[in-house]
C-alpha positions as CSV (number, residue, x, y, z in Angstrom):
1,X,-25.5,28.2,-5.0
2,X,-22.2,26.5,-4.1
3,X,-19.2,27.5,-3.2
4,X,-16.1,25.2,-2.5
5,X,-14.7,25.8,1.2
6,X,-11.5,27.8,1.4
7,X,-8.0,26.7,2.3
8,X,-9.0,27.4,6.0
9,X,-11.1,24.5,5.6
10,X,-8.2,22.3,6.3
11,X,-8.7,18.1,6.5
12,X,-7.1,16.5,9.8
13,X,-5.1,13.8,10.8
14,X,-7.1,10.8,11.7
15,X,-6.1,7.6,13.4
16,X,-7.5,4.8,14.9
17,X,-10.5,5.2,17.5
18,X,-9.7,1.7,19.2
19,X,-7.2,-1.0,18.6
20,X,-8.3,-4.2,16.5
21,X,-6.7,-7.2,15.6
22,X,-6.6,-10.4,13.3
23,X,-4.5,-13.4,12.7
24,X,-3.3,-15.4,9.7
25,X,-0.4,-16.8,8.3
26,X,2.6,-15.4,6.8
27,X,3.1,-15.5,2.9
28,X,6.4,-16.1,2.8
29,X,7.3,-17.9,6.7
30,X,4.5,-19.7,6.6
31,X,4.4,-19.1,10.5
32,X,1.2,-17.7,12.7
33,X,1.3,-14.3,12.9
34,X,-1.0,-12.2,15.1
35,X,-1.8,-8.4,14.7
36,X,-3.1,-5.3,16.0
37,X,-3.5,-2.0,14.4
38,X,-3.6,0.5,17.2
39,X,-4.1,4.3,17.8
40,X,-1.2,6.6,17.5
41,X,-0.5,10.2,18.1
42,X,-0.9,13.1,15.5
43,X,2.2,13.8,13.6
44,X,4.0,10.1,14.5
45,X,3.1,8.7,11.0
46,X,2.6,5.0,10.5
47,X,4.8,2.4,12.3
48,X,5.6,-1.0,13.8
49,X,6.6,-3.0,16.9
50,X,8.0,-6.0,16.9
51,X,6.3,-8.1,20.7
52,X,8.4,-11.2,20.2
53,X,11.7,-8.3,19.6
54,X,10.9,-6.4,22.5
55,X,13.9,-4.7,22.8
56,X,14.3,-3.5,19.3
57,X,12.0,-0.6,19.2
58,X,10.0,1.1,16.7
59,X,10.1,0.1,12.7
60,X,8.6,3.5,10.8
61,X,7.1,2.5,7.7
62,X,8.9,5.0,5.8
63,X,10.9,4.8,1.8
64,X,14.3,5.0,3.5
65,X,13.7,1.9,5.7
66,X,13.0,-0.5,3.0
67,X,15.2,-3.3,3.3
68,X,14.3,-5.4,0.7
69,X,11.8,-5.7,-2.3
70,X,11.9,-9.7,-3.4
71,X,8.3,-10.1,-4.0
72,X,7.2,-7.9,-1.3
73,X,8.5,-4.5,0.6
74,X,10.5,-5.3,3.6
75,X,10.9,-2.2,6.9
76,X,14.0,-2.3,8.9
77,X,14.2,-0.8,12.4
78,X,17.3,1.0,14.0
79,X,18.6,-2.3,15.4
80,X,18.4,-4.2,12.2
81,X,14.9,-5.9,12.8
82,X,12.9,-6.3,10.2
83,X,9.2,-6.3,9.3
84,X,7.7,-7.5,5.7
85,X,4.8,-8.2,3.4
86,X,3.9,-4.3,4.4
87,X,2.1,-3.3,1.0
88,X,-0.4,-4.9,1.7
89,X,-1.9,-3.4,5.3
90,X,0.4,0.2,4.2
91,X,-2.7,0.1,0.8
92,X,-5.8,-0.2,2.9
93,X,-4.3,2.2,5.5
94,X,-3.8,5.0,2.7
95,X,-7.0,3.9,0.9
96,X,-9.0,4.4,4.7
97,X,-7.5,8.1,5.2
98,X,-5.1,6.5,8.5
99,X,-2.5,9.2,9.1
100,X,-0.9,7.7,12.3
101,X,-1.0,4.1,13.5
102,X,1.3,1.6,15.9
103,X,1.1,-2.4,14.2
104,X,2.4,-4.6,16.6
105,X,2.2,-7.9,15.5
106,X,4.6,-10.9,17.0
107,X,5.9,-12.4,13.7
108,X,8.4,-11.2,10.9
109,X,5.9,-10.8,8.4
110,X,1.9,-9.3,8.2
111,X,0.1,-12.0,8.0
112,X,-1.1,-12.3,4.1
113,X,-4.6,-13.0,4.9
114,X,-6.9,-13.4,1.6
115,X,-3.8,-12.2,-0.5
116,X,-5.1,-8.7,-1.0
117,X,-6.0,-5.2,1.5
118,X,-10.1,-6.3,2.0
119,X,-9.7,-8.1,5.6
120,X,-7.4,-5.1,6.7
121,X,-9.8,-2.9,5.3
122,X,-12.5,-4.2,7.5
123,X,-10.0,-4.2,10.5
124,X,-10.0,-0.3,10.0
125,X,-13.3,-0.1,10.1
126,X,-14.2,-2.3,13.1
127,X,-12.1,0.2,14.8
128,X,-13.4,3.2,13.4
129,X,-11.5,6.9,12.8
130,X,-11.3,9.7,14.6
131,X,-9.9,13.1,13.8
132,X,-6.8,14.5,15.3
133,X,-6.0,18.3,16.5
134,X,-3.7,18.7,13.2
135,X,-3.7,19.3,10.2
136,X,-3.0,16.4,7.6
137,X,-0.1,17.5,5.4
138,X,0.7,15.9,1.8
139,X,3.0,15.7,-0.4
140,X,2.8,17.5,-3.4
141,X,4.9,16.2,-6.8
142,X,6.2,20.0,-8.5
143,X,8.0,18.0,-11.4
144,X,8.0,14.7,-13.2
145,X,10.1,12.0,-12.2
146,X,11.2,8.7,-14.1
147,X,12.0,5.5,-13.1
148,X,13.1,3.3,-15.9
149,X,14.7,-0.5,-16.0
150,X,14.6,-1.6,-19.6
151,X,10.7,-2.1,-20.1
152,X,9.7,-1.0,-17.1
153,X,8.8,2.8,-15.7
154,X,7.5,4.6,-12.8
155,X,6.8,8.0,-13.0
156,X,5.2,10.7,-10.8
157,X,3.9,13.8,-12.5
158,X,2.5,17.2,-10.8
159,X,-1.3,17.0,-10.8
160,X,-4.7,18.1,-8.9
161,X,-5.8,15.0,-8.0
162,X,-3.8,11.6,-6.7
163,X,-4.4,9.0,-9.1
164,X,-3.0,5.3,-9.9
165,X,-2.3,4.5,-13.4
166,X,-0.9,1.2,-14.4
167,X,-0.2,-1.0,-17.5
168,X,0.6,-5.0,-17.4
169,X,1.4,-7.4,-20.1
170,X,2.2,-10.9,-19.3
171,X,2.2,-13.9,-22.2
172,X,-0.2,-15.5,-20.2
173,X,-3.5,-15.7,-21.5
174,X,-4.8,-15.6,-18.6
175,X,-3.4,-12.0,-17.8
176,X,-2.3,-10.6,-21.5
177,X,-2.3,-6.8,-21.3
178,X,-4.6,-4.9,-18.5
179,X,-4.9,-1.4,-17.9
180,X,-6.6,0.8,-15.6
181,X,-6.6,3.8,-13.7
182,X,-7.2,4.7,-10.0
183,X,-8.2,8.4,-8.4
184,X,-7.9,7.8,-4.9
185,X,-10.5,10.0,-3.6
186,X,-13.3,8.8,-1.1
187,X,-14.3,4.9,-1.4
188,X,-12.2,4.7,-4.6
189,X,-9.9,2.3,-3.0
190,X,-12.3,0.1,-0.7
191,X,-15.1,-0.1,-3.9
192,X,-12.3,-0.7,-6.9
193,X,-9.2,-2.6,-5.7
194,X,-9.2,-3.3,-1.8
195,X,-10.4,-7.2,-2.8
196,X,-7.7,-7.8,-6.0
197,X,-5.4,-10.5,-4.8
198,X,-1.9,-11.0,-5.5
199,X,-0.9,-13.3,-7.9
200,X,1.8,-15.8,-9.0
201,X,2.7,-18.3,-11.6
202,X,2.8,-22.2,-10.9
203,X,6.2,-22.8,-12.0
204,X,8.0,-19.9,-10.2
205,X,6.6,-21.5,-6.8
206,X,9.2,-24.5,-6.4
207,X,11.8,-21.5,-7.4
208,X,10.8,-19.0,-4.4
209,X,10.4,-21.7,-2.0
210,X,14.4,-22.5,-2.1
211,X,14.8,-19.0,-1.6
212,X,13.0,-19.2,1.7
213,X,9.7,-17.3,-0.2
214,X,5.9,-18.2,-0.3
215,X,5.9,-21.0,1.8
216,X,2.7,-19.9,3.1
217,X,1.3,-19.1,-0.5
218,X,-2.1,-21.0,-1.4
219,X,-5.5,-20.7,-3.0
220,X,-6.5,-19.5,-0.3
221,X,-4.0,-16.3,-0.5
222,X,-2.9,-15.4,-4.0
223,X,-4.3,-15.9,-7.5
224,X,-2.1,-18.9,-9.0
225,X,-1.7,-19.5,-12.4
226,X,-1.0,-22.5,-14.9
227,X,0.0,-21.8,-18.2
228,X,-2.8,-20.0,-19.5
229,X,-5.4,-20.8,-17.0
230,X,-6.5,-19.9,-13.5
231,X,-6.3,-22.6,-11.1
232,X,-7.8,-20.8,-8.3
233,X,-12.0,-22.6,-7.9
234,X,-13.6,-19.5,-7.7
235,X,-11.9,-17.6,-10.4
236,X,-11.2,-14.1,-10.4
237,X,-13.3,-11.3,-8.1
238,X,-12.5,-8.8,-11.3
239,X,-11.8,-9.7,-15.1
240,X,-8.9,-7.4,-14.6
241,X,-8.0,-8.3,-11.0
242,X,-3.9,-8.4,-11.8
243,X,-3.5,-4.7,-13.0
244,X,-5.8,-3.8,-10.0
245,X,-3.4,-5.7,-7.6
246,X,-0.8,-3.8,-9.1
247,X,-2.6,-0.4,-8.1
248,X,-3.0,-1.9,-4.5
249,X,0.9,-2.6,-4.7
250,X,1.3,0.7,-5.8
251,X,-0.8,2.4,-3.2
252,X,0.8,0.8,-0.4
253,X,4.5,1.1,-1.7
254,X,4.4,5.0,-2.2
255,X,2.0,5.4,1.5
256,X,5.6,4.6,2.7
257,X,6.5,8.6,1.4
258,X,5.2,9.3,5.0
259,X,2.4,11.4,3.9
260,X,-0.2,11.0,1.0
261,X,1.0,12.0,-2.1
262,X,-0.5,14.7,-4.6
263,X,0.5,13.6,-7.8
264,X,-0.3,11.3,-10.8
265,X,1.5,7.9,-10.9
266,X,2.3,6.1,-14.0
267,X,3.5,2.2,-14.1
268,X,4.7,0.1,-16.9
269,X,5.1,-2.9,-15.2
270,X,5.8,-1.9,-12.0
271,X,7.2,-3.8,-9.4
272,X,7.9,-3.2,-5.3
273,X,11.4,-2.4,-5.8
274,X,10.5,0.3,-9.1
275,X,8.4,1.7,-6.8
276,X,10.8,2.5,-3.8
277,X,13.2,3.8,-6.2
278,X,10.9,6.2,-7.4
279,X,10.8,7.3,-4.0
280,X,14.0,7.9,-3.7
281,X,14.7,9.4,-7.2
282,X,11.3,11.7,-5.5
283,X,13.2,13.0,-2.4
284,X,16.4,13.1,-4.0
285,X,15.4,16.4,-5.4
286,X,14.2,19.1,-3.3
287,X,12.5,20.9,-6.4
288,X,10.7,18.0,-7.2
289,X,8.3,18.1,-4.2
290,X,6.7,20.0,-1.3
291,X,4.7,20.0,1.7
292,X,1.5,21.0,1.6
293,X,-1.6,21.3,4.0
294,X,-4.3,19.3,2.7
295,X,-7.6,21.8,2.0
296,X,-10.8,19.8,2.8
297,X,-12.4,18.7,-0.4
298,X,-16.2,20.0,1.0
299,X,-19.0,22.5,-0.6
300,X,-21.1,24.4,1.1
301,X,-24.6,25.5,0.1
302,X,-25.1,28.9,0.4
303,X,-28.8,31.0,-0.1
């Protein structure tokens, strides 16, 4: 029969087992950018280094150094410099099980690539994992907590499992309403939303480029939309690729906790700056969370 290992049977921190890079553009620059995910030490957590700023130290890729959330999550270091377009890499490093990691990359920005987490998914695994001599700790949500900006909400509510649940409705035809849920458990994230792009509307591009955004946004990086059609050649890689790119989004905004979370997430709507405040309405109370060592999810047969 079978019988589900015991909390001894603890899951450990994995990183990197070799640096790997890649180089694109960045989404809102427009400049090169060139990157490389490298190993890091157990208990260090995710962060980044600035090569062209070498004097200004380490960026963590935490909630409380989130600068700014215009269309993507922005990291701040101790000296002010800053490190954006984040979600992105911070998704496929939750979805891959990376605990601990040093990005160094010589730009302001990570470079965008095909718009969504597949090419940094790969990068991950042209590295490979290895396990670390400690144990991987979570976060665990004890209470619900809200998030709420008119029509929009983020929640977090205590559960078994971590799972991704999110709602859209644009007019567009070409979007309408979508819904889906994610458990992030195994391949979940590589097999289910790892390839949905990021998206954006045709009209709101002249708009963003004033403000110094998406002047590296193409076809070749986001979804783009005209009215009620897709002008992108290819079409979509999902019928519902926008409410998955959400649950990327989401995945890669709330990795920035500093640990994995155990919990159910909710999103009506959600957007990079909902989802840092939830974060911070999270640690804000200490009743509403805890750490927690992570039990390895394995069974054993047994005669």
């Amino acid at each position: 029969m079978l019988h589900k290992a015991s909390h001894a049977d603890v899951m450990f921190q994995r990183t990197l087992r070799k640096a790997a890079g890649c180089s694109g553009v960045g989404l809102h620059s427009g400049n090169p950018v060139t990157m490389t995910v490298a190993p890091a030490e157990a208990n260090s957590g995710i962060s980044f280094i600035r090569t062209d700023r070498p004097r200004a130290g380490r960026i963590p890729a935490r909630w409380d150094r989130v600068v700014d959330t215009r269309l993507c999550t922005v990291l701040a270091g101790d000296e002010g410099t800053t490190v954006g377009t984040v979600e992105h890499l911070m998704a496929a490093l939750a979805g891959c099980g990376i605990d601990n990691a040093v990005i160094m990359l010589d730009g302001p920005e990570v470079p965008i690539m095909d718009g969504s987490s597949q090419g940094f998914v790969e990068l991950i695994e042209r590295a490979g994992t290895v396990a670390q001599a400690a144990p991987r700790r979570a976060i665990r949500v004890l209470k619900p907590v809200t998030v709420t900006e008119g029509a929009k909400s983020v929640s977090l509510f205590p559960d078994e499992v971590t799972s991704y649940g999110v709602e859209i409705d644009f007019d567009s035809a070409a979007i309408a309403r979508q819904a889906r849920t994610l458990v992030l458990d195994g391949s979940a994230f590589r097999d289910e939303v790892s390839r949905a792009r990021t998206f954006g509307f045709l009209h709101e591009v002249e708009a963003m480029r004033k403000a110094g955004l998406a002047r590296g946004g193409s076809l070749d990086n986001a979804i783009v939309i005209s009215g009620d059609t897709v002008m992108n050649e290819g079409g979509l890689r999902y019928g519902d690729e926008f409410v998955r790119h959400k649950i990327l989004d989401a995945v890669g905004d709330l990795y920035l906790a500093g640990a994995p979370l155990i919990g159910r997430f909710h999103g009506v709507r959600p957007g990079h700056a909902m989802n840092n405040r939830l974060l911070h309405a999270l640690f804000a109370q200490a009743d509403a969370w805890c750490y927690e060592t992570i039990a390895a999810p394995v069974e054993r047969a047994v005669a």
